[in-house]
N, C-alpha and C positions, 0 to 999 in steps of 0.2 A: 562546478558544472557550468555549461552554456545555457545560462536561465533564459537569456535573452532569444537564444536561440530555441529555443524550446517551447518559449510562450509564445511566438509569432506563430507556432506552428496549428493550423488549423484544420479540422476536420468534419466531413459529415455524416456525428454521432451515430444517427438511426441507419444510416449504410453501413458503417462499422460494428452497430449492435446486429447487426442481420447476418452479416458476413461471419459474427463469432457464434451465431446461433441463439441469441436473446432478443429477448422484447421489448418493446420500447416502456413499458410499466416495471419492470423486474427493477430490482436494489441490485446492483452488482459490485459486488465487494471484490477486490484485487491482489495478490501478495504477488512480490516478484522475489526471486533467489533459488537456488541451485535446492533439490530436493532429497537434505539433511536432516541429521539431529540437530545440527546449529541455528538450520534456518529455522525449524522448529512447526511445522506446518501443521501438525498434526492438532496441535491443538486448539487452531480455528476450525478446521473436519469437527471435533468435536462439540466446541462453539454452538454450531450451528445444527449439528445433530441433535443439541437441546431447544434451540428456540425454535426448529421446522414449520419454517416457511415457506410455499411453495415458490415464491415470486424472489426469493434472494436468491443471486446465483454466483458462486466463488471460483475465482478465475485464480489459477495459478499458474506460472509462469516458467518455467524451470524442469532440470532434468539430474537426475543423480540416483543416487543406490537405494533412496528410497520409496522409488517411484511404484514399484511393486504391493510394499506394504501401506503406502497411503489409500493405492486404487483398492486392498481389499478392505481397509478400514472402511473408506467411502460405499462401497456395497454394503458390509456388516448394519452400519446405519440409514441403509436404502436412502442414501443423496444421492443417486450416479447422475439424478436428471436436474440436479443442481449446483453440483462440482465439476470444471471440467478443469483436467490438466492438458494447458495448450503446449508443453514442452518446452523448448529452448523460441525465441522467437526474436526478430529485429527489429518488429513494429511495438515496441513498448510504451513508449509515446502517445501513440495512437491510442491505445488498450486505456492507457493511464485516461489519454480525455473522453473516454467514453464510460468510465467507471465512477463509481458512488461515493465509493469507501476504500480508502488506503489499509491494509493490515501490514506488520510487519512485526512478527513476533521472534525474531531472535535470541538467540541466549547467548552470543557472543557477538560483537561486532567491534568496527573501527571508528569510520565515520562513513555512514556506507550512502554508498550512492543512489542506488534504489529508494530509497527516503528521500533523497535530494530531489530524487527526478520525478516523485510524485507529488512532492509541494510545489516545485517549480509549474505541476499542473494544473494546480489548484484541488487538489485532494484533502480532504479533511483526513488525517490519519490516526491510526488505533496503532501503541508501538509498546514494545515491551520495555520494560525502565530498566534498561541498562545503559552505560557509557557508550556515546557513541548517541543514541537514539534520544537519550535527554539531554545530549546536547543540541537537538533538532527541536524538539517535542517540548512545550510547555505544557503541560497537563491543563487541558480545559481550555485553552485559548486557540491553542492551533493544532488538538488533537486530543487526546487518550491514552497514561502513560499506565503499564497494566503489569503485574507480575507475570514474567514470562512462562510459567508452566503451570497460570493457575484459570484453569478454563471457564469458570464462571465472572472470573477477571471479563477475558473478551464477551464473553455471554452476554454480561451485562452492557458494556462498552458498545456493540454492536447494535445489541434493542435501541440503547437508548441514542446515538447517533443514526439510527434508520428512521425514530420517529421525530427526533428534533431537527429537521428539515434549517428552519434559522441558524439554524446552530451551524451544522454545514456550512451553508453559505458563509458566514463568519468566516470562518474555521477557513474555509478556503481563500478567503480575502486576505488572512494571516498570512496562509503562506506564500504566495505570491510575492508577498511583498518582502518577509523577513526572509527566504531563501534569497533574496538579493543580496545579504551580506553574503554569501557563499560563491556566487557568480564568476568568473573568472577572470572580466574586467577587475572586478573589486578589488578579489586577491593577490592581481597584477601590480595595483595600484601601490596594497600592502606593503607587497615583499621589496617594491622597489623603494620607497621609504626605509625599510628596512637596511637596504642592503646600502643606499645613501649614509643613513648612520653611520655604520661601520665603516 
């Protein structure tokens, strides 16, 4: 990814928390991906259906076949005034530096880029430990590696990243800095040693 490009990019937060309909006090937690069984969303709705807090508010990102049965989960557990589904969107960037907490709970991926591009924001992330995500995620340094279909996993992940405030900050200083091996100067650098060799 264009780390470089993407850290220079700057915004102003509390315009942007207005514009999506929060407040400048709220936790605002983030997930970006297409709305699947893969992407797996359902199980932060859940999440947070146990810890109910008025002040955390869960933004997701994304549009797909399961966009129907998430909005009725999210009423079942009367969150509507804390979940919003903002759909498919092009200011992701933006979302990402105005947000708290990175989720990304999938049950399958590659090396995905929505992970990328919330460390490159400086997002402390919560990620489910599969391949792919633990190759992002070091559990406890620059995030939270969590079984992906076990909901008191995030439950707890969440509490305890909302109140450990340093930690964050950590957490976010991490990735900043280690998504620079991922950058695309870096991997230019790589391949062209690489291909030197040969």
């Amino acid at each position: 990814i264009d780390v470089e490009k993407i850290q220079k990019i700057c915004i102003n937060e509390r315009e942007k928390r207005k514009e999506l309909g929060i407040n400048k006090k709220d936790i605002v937690i983030l997930s970006v991906g297409e709305l699947s069984k893969r992407k797996n969303h359902e199980v932060v709705i859940k999440a947070l259906g146990k810890i109910k807090k008025s002040n955390i508010k869960y933004l997701i990102c994304g549009k797909g076949e399961l966009d129907q049965k998430l909005c009725e989960l999210t009423e079942e557990l009367k969150m509507t005034e804390q979940i919003y589904f903002l759909g498919y969107r092009t200011d992701i960037i933006e979302i990402c530096k105005c947000s708290d907490i990175f989720v990304f709970p999938s049950i399958q991926e590659g090396l995905p880029v929505a992970l990328m591009e919330a460390m490159a924001c400086g997002l402390p992330c919560i990620a489910s430990n599969i391949r792919g995500n633990n190759d992002l995620i070091t559990n406890t340094t620059n995030g939270i590696l969590t079984r992906p279909k076990k909901v008191e996993d995030y439950e707890k992940a969440l509490v305890y990243l909302i109140k450990e405030v340093e930690l964050r900050k950590e957490m976010s200083e991490n990735n900043m800095n280690y998504i620079k091996t991922y950058s695309f100067s870096n991997v230019r650098d790589i391949m062209k040693k690489i291909y030197k060799y040969f």
